[in-house]
C-alpha positions as CSV (number, residue, x, y, z in Angstrom):
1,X,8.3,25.5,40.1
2,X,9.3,23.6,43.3
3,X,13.5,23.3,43.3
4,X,15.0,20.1,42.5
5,X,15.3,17.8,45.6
6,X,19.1,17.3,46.2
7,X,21.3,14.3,45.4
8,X,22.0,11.8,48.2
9,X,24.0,9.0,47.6
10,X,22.8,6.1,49.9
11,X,26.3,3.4,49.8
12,X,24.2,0.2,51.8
13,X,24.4,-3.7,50.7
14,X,21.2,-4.1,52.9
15,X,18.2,-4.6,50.6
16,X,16.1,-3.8,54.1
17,X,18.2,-0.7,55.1
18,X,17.8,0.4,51.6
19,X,14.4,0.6,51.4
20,X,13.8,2.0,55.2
21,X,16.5,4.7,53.9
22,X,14.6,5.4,51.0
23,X,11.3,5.9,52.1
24,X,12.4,7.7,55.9
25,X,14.8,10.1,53.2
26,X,12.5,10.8,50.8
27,X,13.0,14.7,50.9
28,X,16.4,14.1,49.4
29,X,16.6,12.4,46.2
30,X,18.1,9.2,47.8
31,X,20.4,7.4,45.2
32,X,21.1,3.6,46.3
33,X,24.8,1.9,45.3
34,X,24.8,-2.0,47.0
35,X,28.7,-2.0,46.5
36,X,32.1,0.2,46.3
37,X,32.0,0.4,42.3
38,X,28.8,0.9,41.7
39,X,29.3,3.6,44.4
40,X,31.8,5.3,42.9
41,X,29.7,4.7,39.1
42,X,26.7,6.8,41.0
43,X,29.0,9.2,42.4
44,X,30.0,10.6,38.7
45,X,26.6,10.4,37.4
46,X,24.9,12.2,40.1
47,X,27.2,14.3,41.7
48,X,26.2,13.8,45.4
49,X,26.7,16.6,48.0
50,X,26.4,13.8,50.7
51,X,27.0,10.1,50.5
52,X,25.9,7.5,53.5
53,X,28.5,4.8,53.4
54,X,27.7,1.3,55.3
55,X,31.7,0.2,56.3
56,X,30.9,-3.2,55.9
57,X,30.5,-3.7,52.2
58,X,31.2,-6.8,49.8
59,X,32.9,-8.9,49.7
60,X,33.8,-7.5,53.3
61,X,30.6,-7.2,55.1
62,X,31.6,-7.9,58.2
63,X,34.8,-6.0,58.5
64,X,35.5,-2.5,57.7
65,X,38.2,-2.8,54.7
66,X,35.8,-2.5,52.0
67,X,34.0,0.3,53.1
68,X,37.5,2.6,53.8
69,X,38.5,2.2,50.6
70,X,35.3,3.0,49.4
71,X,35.7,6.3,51.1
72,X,38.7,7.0,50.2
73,X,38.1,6.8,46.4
74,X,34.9,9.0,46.6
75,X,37.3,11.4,48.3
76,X,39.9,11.5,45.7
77,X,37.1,11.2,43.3
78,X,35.1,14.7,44.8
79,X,36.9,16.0,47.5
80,X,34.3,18.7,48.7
81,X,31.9,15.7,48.8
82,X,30.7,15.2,53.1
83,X,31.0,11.5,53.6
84,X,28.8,10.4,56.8
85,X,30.0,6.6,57.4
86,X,27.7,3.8,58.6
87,X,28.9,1.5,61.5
88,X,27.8,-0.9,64.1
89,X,27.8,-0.8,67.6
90,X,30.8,-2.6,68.4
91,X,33.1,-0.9,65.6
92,X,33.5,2.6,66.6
93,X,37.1,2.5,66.2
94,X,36.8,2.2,62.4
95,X,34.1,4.7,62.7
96,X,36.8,7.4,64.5
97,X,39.2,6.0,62.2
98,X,36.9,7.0,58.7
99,X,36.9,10.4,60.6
100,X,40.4,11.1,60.2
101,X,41.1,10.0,56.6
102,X,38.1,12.5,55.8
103,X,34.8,11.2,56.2
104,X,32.6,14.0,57.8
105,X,30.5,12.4,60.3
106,X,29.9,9.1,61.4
107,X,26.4,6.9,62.7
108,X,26.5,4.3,64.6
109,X,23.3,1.2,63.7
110,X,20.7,1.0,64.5
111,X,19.9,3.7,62.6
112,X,17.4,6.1,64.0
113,X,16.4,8.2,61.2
114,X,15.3,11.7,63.2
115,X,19.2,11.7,64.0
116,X,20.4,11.1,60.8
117,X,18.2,13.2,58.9
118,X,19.7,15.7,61.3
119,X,23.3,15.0,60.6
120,X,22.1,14.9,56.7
121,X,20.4,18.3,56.6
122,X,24.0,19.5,58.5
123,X,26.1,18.3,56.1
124,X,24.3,19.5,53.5
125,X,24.4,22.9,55.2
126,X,28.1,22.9,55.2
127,X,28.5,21.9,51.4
128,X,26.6,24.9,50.6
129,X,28.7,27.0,53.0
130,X,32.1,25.6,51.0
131,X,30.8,25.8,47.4
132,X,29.8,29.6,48.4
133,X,32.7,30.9,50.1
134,X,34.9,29.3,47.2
135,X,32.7,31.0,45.1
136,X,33.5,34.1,46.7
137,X,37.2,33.4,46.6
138,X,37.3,32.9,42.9
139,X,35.6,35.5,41.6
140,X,37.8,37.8,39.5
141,X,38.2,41.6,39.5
142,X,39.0,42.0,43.3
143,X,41.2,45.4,43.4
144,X,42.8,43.2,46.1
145,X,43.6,40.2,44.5
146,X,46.0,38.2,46.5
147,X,45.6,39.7,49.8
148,X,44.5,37.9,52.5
149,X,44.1,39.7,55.6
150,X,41.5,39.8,58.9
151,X,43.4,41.5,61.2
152,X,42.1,45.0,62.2
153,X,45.7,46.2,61.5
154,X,46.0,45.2,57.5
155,X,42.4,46.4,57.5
156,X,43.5,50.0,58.3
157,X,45.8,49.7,55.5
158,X,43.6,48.7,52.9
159,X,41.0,51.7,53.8
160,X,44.2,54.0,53.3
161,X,44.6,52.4,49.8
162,X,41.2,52.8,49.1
163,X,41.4,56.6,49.7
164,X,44.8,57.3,48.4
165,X,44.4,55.6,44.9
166,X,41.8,57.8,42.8
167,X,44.4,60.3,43.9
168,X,47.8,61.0,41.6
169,X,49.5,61.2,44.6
170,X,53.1,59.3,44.3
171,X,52.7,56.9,47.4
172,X,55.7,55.2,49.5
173,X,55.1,51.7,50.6
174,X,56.8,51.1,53.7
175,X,57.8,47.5,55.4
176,X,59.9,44.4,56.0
177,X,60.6,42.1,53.3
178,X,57.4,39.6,52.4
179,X,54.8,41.7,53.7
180,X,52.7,42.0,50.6
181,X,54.4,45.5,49.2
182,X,53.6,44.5,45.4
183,X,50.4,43.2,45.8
184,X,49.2,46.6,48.0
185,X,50.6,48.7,45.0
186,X,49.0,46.6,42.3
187,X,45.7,47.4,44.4
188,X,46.7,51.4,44.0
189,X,46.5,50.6,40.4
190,X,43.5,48.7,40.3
191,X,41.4,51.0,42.2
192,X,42.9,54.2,40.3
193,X,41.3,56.2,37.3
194,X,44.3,54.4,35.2
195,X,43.2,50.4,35.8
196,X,42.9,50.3,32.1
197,X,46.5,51.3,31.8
198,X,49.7,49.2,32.1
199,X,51.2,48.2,35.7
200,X,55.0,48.6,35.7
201,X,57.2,46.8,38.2
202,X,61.1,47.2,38.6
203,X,63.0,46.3,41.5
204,X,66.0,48.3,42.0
205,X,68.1,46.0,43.9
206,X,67.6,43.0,41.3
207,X,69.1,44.8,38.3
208,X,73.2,45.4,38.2
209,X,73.8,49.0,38.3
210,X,75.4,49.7,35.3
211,X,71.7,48.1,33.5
212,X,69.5,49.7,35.8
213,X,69.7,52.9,33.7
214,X,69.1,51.7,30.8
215,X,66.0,49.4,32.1
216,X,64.7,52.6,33.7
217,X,65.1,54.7,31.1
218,X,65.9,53.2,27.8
219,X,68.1,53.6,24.9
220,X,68.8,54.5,21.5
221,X,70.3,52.6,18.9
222,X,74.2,53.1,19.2
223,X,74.4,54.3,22.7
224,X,76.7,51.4,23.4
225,X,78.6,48.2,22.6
226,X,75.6,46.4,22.2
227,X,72.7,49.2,21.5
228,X,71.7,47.6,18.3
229,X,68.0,49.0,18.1
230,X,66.0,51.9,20.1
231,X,64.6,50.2,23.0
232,X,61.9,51.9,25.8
233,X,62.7,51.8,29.4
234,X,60.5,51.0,32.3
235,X,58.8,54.2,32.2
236,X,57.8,54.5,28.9
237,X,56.0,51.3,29.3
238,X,53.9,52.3,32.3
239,X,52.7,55.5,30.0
240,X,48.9,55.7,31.3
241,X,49.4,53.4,33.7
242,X,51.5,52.9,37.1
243,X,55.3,52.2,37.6
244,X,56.2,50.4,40.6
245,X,59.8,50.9,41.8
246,X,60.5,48.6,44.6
247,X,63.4,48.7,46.8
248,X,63.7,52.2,45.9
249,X,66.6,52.6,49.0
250,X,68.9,50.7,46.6
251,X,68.8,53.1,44.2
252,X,72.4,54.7,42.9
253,X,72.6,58.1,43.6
254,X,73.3,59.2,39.8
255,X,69.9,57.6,38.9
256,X,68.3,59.4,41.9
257,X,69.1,62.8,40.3
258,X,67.7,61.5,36.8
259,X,64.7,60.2,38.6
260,X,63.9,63.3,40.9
261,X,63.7,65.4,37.3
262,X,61.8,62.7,35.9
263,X,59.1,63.4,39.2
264,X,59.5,66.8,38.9
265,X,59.1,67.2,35.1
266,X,57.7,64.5,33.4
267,X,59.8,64.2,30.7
268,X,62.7,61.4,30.2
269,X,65.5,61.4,27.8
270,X,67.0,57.9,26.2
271,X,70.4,56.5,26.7
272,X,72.2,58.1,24.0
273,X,69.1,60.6,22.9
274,X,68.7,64.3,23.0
275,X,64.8,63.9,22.6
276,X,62.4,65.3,25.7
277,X,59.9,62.3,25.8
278,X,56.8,63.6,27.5
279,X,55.5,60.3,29.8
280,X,52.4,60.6,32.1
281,X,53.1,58.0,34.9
282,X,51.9,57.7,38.1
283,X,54.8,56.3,40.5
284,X,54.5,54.1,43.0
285,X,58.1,53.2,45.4
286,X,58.5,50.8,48.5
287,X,61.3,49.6,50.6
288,X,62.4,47.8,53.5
289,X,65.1,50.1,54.6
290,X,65.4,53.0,57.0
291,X,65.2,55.7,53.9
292,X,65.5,58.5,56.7
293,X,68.7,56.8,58.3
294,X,70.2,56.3,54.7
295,X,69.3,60.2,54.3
296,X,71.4,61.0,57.1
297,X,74.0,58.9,56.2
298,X,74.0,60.8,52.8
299,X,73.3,57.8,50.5
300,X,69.6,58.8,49.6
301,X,68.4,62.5,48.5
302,X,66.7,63.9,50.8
303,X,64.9,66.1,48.2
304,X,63.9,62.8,46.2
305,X,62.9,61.2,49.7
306,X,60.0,64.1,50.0
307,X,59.2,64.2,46.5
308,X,58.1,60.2,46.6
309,X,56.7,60.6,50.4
310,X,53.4,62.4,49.1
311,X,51.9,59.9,51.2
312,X,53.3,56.7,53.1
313,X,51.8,53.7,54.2
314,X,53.4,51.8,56.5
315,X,52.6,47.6,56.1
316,X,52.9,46.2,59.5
317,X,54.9,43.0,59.7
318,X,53.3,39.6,60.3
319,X,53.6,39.4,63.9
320,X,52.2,42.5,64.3
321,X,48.7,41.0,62.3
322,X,46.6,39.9,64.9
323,X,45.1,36.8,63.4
324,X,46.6,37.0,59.8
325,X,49.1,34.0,60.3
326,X,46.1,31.8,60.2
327,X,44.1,32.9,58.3
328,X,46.8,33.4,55.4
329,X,47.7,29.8,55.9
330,X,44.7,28.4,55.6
331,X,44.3,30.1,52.5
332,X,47.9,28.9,51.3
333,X,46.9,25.0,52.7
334,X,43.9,25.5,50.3
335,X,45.7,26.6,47.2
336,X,48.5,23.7,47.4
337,X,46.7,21.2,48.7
338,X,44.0,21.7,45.7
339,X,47.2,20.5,43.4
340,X,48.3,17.5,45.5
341,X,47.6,14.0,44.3
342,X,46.9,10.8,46.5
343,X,46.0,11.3,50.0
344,X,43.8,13.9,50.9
345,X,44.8,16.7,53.3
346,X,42.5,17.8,55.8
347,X,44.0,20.4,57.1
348,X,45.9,21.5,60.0
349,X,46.0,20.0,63.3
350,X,45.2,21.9,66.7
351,X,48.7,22.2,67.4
352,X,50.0,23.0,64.1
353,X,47.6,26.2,64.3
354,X,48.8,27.2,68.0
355,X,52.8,27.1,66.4
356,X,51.3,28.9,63.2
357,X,50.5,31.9,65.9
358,X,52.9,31.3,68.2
359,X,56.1,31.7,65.6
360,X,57.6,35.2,65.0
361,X,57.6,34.9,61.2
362,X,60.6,37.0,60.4
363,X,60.7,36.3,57.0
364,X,56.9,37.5,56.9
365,X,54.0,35.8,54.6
366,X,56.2,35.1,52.2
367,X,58.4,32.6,54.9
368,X,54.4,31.3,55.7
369,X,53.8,30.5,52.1
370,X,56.9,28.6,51.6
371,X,56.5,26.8,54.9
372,X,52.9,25.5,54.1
373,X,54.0,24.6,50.6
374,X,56.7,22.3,51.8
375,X,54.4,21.0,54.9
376,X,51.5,20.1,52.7
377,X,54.3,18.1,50.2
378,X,56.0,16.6,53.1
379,X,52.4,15.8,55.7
380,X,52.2,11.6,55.9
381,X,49.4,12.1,58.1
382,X,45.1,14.1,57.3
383,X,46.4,16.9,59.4
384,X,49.8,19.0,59.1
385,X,51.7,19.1,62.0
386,X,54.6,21.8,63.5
387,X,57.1,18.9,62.5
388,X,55.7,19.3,58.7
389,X,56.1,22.3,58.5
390,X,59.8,22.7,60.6
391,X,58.4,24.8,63.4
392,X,58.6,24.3,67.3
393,X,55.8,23.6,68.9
394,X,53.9,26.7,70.9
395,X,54.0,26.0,74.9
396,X,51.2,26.3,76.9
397,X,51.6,29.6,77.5
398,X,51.8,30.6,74.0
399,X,48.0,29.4,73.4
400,X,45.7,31.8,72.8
401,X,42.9,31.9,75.2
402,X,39.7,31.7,73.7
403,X,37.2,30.6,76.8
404,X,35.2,34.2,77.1
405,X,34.6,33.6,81.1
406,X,38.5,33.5,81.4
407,X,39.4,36.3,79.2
408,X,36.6,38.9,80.9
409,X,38.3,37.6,84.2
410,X,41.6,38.4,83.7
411,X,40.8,41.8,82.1
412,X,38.3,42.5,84.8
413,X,41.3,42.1,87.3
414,X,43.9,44.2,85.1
415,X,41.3,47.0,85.6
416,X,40.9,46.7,88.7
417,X,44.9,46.8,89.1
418,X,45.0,49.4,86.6
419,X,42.7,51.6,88.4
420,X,44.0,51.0,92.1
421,X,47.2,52.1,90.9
422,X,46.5,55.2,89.3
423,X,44.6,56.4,92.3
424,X,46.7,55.2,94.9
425,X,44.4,52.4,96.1
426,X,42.0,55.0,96.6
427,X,38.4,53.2,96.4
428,X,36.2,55.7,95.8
429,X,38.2,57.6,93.5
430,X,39.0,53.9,91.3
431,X,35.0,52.6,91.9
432,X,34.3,56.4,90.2
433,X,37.2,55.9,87.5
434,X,35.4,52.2,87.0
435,X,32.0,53.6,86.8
436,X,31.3,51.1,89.7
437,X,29.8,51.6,93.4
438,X,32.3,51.1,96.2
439,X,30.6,48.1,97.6
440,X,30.7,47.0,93.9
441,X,34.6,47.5,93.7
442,X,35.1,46.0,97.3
443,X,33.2,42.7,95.8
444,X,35.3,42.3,92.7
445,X,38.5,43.3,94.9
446,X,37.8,39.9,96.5
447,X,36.3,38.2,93.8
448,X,39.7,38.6,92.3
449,X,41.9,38.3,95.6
450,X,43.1,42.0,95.4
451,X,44.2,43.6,98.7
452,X,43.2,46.9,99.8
């Protein structure tokens, strides 16, 4: 059975254009609208991937005001929609202009159909690139669910979870504040034999002391003012499953001894009780503190330190994630912008990306996320800007270089450097290092403007 020809939404007031569109387009099932609401009428009862959309509609055909507002409402109406706009030779401002509040291409009349068809067929191609990679994106189960990460550093990390969670090995995560600590251990959970089981979380520095045993551990009925019934502790609860104890460092040092026995024997007693309760538990700690320096300055067991330090895994700080500051806003732009009413985001401009990298991010991807939430809230304009979302703008010298001619140049020339100076401008011993000829060496030397 032949597959369905796709939908494509042909916006024209033309009965001439129509019909050339209709017969030079008939691979697509070409859909004709004559005006704005009868555009927007075949727009929810076809569901066009791509829409041609003549600027000059009723009962402004010879001006462009109809036609914007056309696109516009086809926007708001199905934003992944690709919008290719229709204008005439001596209005290519309006054309640019459609451009930025989010139509995908533009033509300009008269209309030579091998071109458009072209630009068609592209559009198309992209559509099915966007519904497939949000496809990708929302399917459910992912053992990493809420991490997004490209760089070859967070990578690493991940293969470590990979291999340390079918393991009952208690795990340390290491790192600054924001850098994803939760998430990684929900991941050691999800990939683990106890999935099934309930994932714990506690974070020691958010619960007052004098609770924190009782959260932890639980309580019988009568062990204080207050104690009106027998109540389970955090560990109890993750029975079968995984307890996550972040900010471990802020542990009290009486709870440490109760938790080492806990690690050591497996078995908790109540608030108040004189019961052993057997509990099988995997644990799972993180901090952002120096657990070694609070060792030495006698505020963390050292004997607790090694008994959760089976294995560590250190979670490198934004700045350290080649690439990640991007891509994670990117993702971010996409999940609030999804929820934004009235005007449609595009996305970020070119200079808005170069501060995204540029920035040191101390407050890690959780400071990212709250920035692109308040810059997609606050953007007036398509794209976001460094003023939207309160950072400085990167210099020039904080671009990234992407040409490829200039980036093999200058690495090229730092190893040629490299090698002159660990041979002491010694050709034949650098051209050997370089796995070059001497005459070889003596051409880049003044490709580059090196000096013997």
């Amino acid at each position: 059975m032949a597959e369905k020809a796709p939908a494509l939404l042909v916006v024209e007031d033309d009965p001439g254009i129509q019909s050339q569109l209709r017969w030079g387009l008939d691979e697509f099932n070409v859909v004709v609208a004559g005006d704005r609401e009868q555009a927007l009428a075949e727009l929810r009862r076809h569901a066009p991937p791509v829409v041609t959309l003549d600027l000059g509609l009723p009962p402004d055909p010879n001006g462009a005001s109809e036609g914007l507002r056309a696109l516009g409402e086809i926007l708001e109406t199905a934003p992944e929609t690709k919008v290719i706009v229709v204008s005439g030779n001596d209005d290519r401002a309006n054309a640019v202009r459609a451009v930025g509040l989010g139509a995908y291409d533009f033509y300009q009349k008269p209309i030579d159909l091998e071109v458009l068809k072209l630009i068609i067929q592209r559009a198309y191609h992209v559509h099915r690139l966007e519904q497939e990679n949000r496809r990708l994106q929302g399917e459910s189960g992912s053992p990493f669910e809420g991490l997004v990460a490209s760089s070859p550093q967070m990578l690493r990390v991940c293969r470590m979870v990979e291999k340390v969670a079918p393991t009952e090995a208690t795990v340390l995560l290491l790192g600054e504040s924001g850098t994803g600590k939760e998430v990684l251990a929900r991941a050691l959970h999800a990939l683990s034999p106890r999935a099934k089981g309930p994932f714990v979380a506690l974070n020691c520095a958010a619960i007052p002391d004098t609770l924190l045993e009782s959260e932890l551990f639980g309580y019988e009925k009568g062990a204080f003012t207050g104690a009106a019934r027998q109540t389970k502790g955090k560990i109890e609860y993750a029975d079968g499953g995984t307890l996550f104890l972040d900010e471990i460092g802020d542990l009290p040092q009486p709870l440490q001894v109760k938790l080492l026995r806990f690690l050591q024997e497996r078995v908790i007693e109540r608030l108040g009780g004189r019961t052993a309760i057997p509990v099988d538990v995997r644990v799972v700690c993180a901090t952002n503190q120096d657990l070694e320096a609070l060792m030495s300055e006698g505020r963390f067991r050292e004997d607790l330190y090694y008994r959760i330090n089976e294995i560590a895994i250190r979670i490198p700080p934004l700045r350290e994630r080649e690439g990640d500051a991007v891509v994670l806003a990117r993702a971010f732009f996409q999940r609030f912008a999804a929820g934004r009413g009235g005007r449609r985001l595009r996305g970020f401009s070119p200079e808005a990306l170069a501060a995204i990298e540029a920035y040191d991010w101390p407050g890690n991807v959780r400071e990212l996320e709250n920035k692109v939430k308040r810059a997609v809230i606050m953007a007036d304009g398509p794209l976001v800007t460094p003023e939207d979302l309160e950072l400085p703008e990167a210099g020039a010298g904080r671009m990234p270089e992407l040409n490829l001619r200039t980036v093999r140049d200058k690495a090229e020339r730092a190893a040629l450097e490299r090698a002159l100076r660990l041979h002491e401008g010694n050709i034949s011993q650098a051209a050997e290092a370089l796995g070059v000829s001497r005459p070889t060496l003596y051409d880049l030397m003044r490709k580059h403007g090196l000096r013997h």
